[in-house]
TIMI-2910 file (N, C-alpha, C, CB; in pm, 1 decimal, decimal comma, always signed):
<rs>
+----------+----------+----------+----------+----------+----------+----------+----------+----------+----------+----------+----------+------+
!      n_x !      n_y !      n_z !     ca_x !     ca_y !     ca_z !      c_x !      c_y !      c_z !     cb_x !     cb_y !     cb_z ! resn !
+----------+----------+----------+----------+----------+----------+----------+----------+----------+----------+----------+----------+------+
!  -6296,3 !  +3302,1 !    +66,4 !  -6407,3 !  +3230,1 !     +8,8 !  -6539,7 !  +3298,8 !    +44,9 !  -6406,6 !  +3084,3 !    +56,7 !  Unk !
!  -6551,8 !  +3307,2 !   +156,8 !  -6665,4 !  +3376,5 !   +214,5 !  -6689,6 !  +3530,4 !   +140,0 !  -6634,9 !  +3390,1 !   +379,6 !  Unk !
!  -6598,3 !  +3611,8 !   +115,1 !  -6601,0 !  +3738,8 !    +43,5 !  -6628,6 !  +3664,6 !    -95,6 !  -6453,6 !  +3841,8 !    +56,4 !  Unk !
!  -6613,7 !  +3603,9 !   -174,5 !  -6635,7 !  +3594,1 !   -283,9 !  -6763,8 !  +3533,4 !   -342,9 !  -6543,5 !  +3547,4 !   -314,6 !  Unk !
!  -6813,7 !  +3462,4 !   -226,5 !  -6972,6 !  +3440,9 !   -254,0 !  -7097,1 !  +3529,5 !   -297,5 !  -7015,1 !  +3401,1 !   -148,3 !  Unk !
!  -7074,1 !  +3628,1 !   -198,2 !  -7152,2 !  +3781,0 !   -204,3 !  -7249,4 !  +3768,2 !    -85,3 !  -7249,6 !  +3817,0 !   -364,6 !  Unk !
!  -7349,4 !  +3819,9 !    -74,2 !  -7465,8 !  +3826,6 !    +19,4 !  -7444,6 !  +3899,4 !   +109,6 !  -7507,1 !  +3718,4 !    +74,1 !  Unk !
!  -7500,1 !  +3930,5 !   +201,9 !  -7478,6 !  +4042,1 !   +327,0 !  -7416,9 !  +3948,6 !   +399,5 !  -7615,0 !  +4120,1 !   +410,6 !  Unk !
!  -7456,3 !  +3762,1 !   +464,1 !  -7424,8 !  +3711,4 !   +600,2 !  -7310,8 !  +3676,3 !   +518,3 !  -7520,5 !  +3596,3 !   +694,5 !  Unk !
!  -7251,0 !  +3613,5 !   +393,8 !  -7119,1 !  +3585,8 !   +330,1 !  -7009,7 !  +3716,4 !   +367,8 !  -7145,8 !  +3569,1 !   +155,5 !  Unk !
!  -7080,8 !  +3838,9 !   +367,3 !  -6951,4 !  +3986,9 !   +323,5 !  -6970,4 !  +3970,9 !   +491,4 !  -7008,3 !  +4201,3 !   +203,6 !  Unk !
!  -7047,9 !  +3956,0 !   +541,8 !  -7038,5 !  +4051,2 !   +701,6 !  -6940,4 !  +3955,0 !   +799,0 !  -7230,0 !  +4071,3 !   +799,4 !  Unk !
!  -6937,7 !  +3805,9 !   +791,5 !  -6871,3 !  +3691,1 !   +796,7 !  -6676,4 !  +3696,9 !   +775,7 !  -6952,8 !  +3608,6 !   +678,5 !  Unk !
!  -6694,0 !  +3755,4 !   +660,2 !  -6570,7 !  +3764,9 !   +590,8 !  -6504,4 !  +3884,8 !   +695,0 !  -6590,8 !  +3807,2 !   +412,5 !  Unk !
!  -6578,4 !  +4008,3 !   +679,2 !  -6499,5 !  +4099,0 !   +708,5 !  -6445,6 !  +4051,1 !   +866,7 !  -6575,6 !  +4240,0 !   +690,2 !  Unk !
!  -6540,0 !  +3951,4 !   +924,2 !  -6537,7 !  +3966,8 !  +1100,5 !  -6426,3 !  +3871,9 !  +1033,0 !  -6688,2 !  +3911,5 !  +1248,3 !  Unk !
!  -6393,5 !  +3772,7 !  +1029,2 !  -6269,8 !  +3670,8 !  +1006,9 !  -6198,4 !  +3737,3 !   +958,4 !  -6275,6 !  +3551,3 !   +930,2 !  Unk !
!  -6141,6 !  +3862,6 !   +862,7 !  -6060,4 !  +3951,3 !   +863,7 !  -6010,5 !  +4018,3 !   +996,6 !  -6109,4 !  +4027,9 !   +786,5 !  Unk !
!  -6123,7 !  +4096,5 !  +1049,4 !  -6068,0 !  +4189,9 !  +1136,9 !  -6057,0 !  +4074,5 !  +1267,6 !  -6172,1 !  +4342,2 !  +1159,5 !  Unk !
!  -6075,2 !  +3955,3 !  +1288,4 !  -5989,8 !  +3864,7 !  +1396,5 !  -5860,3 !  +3844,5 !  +1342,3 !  -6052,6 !  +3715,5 !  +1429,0 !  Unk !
!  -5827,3 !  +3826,3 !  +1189,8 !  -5695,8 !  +3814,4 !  +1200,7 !  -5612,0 !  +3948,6 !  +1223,6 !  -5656,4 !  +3747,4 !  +1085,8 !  Unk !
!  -5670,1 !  +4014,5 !  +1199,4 !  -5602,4 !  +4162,4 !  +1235,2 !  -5542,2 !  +4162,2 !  +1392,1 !  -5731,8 !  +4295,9 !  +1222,6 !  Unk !
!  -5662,1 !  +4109,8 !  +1457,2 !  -5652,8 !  +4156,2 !  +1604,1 !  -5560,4 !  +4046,9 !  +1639,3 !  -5800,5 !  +4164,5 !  +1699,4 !  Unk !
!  -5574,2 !  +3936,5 !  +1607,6 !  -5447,4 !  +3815,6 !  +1683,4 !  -5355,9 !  +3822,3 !  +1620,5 !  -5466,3 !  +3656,5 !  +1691,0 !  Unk !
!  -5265,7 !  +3882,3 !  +1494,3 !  -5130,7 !  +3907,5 !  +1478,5 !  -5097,8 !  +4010,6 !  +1531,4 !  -5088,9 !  +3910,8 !  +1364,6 !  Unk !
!  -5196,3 !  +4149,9 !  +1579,2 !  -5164,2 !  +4223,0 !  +1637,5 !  -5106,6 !  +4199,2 !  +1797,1 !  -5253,2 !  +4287,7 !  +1613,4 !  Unk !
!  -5231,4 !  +4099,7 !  +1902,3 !  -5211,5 !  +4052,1 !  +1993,9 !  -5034,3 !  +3952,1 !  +1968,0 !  -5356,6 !  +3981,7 !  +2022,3 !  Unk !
!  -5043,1 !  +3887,9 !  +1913,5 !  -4927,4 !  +3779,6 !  +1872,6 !  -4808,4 !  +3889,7 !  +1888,2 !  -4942,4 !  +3697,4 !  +1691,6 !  Unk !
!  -4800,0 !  +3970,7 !  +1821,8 !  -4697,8 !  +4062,5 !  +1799,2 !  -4661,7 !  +4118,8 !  +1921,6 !  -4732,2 !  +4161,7 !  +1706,0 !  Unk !
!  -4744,8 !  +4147,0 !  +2048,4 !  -4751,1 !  +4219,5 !  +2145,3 !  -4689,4 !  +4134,9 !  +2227,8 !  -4870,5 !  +4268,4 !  +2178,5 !  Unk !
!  -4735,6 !  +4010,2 !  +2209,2 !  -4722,9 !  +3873,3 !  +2286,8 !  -4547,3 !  +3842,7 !  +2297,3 !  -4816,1 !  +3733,4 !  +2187,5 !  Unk !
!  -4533,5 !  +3855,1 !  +2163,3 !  -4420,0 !  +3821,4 !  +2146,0 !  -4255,4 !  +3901,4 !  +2194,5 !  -4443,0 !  +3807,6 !  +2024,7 !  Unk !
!  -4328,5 !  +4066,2 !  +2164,8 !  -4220,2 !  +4155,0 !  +2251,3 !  -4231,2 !  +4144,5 !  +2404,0 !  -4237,1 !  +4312,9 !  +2218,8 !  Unk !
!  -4354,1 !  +4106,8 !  +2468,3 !  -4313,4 !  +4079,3 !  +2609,6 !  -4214,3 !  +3990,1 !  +2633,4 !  -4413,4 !  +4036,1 !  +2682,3 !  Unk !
!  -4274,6 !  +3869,7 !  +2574,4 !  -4181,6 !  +3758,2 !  +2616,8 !  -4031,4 !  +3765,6 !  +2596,5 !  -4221,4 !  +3642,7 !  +2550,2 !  Unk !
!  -3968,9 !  +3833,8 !  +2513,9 !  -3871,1 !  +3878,6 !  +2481,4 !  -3803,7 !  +3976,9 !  +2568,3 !  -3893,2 !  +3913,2 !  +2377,7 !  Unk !
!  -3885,3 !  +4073,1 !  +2609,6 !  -3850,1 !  +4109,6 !  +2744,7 !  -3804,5 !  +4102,4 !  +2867,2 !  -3886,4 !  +4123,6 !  +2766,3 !  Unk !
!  -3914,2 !  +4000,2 !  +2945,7 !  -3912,0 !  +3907,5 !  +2999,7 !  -3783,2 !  +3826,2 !  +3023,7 !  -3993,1 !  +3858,5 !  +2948,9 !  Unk !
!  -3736,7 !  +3798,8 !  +2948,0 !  -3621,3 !  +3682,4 !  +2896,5 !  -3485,6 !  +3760,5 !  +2909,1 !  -3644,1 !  +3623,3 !  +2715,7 !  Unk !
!  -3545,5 !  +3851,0 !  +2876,0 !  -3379,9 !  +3963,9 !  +2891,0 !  -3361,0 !  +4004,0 !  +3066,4 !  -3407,8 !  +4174,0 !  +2778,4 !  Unk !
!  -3529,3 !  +4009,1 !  +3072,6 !  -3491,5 !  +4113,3 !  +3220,7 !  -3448,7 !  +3982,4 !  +3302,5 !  -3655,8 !  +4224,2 !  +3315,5 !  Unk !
!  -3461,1 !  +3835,8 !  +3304,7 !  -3488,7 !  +3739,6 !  +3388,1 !  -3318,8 !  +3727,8 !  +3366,2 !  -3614,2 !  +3612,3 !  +3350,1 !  Unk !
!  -3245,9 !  +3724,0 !  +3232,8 !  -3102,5 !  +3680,7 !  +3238,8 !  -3017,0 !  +3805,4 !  +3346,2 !  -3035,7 !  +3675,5 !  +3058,4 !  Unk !
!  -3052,5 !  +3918,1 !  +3275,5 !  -3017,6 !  +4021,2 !  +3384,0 !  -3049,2 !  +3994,4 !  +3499,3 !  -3066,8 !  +4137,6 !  +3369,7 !  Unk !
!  -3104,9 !  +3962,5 !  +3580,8 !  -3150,1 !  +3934,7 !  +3730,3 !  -3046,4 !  +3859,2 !  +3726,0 !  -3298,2 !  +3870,7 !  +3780,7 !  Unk !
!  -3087,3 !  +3729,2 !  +3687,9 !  -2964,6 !  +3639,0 !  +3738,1 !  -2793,0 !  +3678,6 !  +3726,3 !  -2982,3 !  +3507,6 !  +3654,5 !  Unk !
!  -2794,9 !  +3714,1 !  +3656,2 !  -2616,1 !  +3793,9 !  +3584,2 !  -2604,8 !  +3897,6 !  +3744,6 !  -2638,7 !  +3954,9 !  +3353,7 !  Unk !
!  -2704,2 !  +3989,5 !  +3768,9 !  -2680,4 !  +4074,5 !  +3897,2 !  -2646,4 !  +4018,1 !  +4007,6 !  -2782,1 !  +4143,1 !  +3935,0 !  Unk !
!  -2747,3 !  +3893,3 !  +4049,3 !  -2756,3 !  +3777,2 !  +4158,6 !  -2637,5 !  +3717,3 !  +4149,1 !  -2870,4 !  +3668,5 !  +4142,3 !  Unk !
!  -2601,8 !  +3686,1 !  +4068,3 !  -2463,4 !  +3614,4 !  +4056,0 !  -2340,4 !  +3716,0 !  +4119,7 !  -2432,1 !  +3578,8 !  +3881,4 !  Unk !
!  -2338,3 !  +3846,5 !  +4026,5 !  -2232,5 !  +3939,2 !  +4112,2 !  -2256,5 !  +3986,9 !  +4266,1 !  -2218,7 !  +4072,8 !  +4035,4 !  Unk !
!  -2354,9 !  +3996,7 !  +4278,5 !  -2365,6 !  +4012,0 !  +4447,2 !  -2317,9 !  +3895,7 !  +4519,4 !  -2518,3 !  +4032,2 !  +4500,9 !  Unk !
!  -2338,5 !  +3759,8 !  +4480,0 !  -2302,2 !  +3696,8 !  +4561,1 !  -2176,7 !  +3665,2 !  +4570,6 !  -2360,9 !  +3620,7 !  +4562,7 !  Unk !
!  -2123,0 !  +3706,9 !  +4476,8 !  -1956,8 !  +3721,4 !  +4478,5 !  -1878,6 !  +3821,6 !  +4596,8 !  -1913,7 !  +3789,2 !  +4325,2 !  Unk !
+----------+----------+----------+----------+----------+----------+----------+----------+----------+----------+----------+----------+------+
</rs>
């Protein structure tokens, strides 16, 4: 909406609410392979912990 109005504070507006969504699906995306990580390395720990104590 904001891009389609025109004006300099309408286009300059737009582009910044563009390039935030850029940056938080980028962040999101980043976000999301940690946690996934995370989750793997934490089952592995425990799966190891478990055989040692055997």
């Amino acid at each position: 909406m904001l891009l389609m109005v025109g004006g300099t504070i309408p286009l300059t507006m737009g582009v910044m609410v563009l390039l935030f969504l850029v940056f938080v699906t980028a962040s999101s995306s980043r976000l999301q392979q940690q946690l996934h990580e995370n989750i793997r390395l934490r089952a592995e720990s425990a799966s190891q912990a478990s055989t040692l104590q055997q």
